[in-house]
N, C-alpha and C positions, 0 to 999 in steps of 0.2 A: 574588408569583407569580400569574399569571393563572388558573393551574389550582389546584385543591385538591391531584391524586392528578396523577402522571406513569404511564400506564400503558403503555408499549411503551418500548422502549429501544434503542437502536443502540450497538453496543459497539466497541471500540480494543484494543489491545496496544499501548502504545508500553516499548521496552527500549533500553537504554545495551549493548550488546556494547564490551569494550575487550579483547580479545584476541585477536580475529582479525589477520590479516596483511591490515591493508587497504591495502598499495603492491601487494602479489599480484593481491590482488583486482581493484585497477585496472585493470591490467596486463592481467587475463583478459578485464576488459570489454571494455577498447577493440583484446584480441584480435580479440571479435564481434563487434565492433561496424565492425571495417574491412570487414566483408563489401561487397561494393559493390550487394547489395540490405540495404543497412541498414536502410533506411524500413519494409518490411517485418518484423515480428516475429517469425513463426519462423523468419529468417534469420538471427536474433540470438541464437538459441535455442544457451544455455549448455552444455547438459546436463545431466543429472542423475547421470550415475556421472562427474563431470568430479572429477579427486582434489581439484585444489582449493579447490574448493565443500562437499565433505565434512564439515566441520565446521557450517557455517553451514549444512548442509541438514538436519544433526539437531538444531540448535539451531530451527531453521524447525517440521520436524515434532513436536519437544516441544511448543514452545511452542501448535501449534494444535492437538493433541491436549488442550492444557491445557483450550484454550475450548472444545473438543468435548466431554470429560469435564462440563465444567463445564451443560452443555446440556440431557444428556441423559443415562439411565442405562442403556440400551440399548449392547450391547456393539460400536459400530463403530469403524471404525481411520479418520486420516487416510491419505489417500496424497498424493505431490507429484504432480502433472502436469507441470510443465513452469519453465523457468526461463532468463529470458533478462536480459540486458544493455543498459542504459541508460549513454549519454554526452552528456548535454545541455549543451549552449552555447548561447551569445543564443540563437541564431536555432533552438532547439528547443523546441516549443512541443506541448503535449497539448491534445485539447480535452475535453471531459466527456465520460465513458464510465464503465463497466462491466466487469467481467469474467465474462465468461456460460458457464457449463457448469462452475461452481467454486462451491465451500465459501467457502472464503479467498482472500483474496490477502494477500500479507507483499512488503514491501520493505525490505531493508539499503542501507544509505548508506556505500558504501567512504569517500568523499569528497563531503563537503557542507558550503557554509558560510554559502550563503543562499538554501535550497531553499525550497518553500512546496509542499506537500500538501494540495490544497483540497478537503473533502470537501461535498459536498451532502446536505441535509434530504430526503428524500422526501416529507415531510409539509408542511411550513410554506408552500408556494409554494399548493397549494391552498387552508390555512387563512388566510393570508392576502390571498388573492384577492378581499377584499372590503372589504380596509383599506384605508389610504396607508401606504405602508413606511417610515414613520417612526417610530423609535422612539429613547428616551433610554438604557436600560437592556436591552442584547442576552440574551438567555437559552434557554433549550430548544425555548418557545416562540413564538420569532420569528426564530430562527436562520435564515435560509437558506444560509449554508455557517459551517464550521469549517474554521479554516487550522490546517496545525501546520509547524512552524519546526524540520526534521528537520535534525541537526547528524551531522559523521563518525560514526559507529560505531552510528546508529539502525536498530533495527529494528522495524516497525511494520507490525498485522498490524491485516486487517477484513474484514469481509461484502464477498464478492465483488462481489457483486450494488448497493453501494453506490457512486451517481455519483460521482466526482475527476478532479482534472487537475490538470496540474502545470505551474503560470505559468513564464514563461521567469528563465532565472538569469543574471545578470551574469558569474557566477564559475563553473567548471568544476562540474559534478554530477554523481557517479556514483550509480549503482543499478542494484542487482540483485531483482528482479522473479520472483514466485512465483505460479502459480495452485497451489492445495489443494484435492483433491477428496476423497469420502468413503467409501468402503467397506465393505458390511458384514460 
């Protein structure tokens, strides 16, 4: 390890859900997803009193109240903002972004089965702005992104405010898509 002490940290949720109804689920995306401003986001926009989603939206705000508990001992609540609908094919493509005006963001994977969730370092692009980007041995260090390999039934929660994008998929990708804000 290049360092002695790792002192800042960027944190994940990744969970296995296998009980949800994920052919429903589907089904409700590519409800939203026919809007014929689909490209646009809150065109796509699920809802959040949608019955469907009901289970998976208290599974949602457990789990980030979990990380919020975990934070701080200051008495605040999660709340959801907002939740929308993802159907990607080849030809849908993200580019690096954020989610700005949010705690969290979480994504469940009705149907996935060669998705790739590319998160970006905020740090290493700087610190290594004065190497050659070669390295033998990938680590915390010199990381410039983290992929993770989200299969059906993932749900995976992060710092909103943390870059990702999601490379294009050969094979159908569902998701459904959370911003979490915080309340006091």
């Amino acid at each position: 390890m290049p360092f002695s002490k790792s002192i800042f940290s960027i944190g994940i949720t990744v969970l296995k859900i296998d009980h949800l109804d994920n052919e429903t689920l589907c089904k409700q995306v590519e409800y939203f997803c026919r809007n014929p401003n689909y490209n646009e986001l809150h065109n796509r926009e699920m809802g959040l009193n949608n019955p469907y989603l009901k289970e998976l939206n208290e599974i949602v705000e457990e789990q980030s109240q979990t990380i919020l508990n975990g934070m701080t001992s200051y008495p605040l609540r999660v709340s959801l903002q907002e939740v929308w609908g993802n159907h990607n094919l080849n030809v849908c493509i993200t580019t690096p972004h954020s989610h700005r005006n949010s705690f969290l963001s979480a994504v469940y994977y009705p149907q996935s089965t060669d998705a790739i969730l590319k998160f970006h370092s905020p740090f290493t692009d700087a610190l290594l702005s004065h190497i050659p980007p070669i390295a033998d041995n990938y680590h915390e260090f010199n990381s410039v992104y983290y992929d993770i390999y989200p299969k059906t039934g993932w749900l995976i929660l992060f710092p909103a405010s943390l870059m990702h994008n999601v490379p294009p998929s050969k094979e159908e990708r569902y998701s459904i898509v959370y911003n979490i804000g915080v309340d006091s």
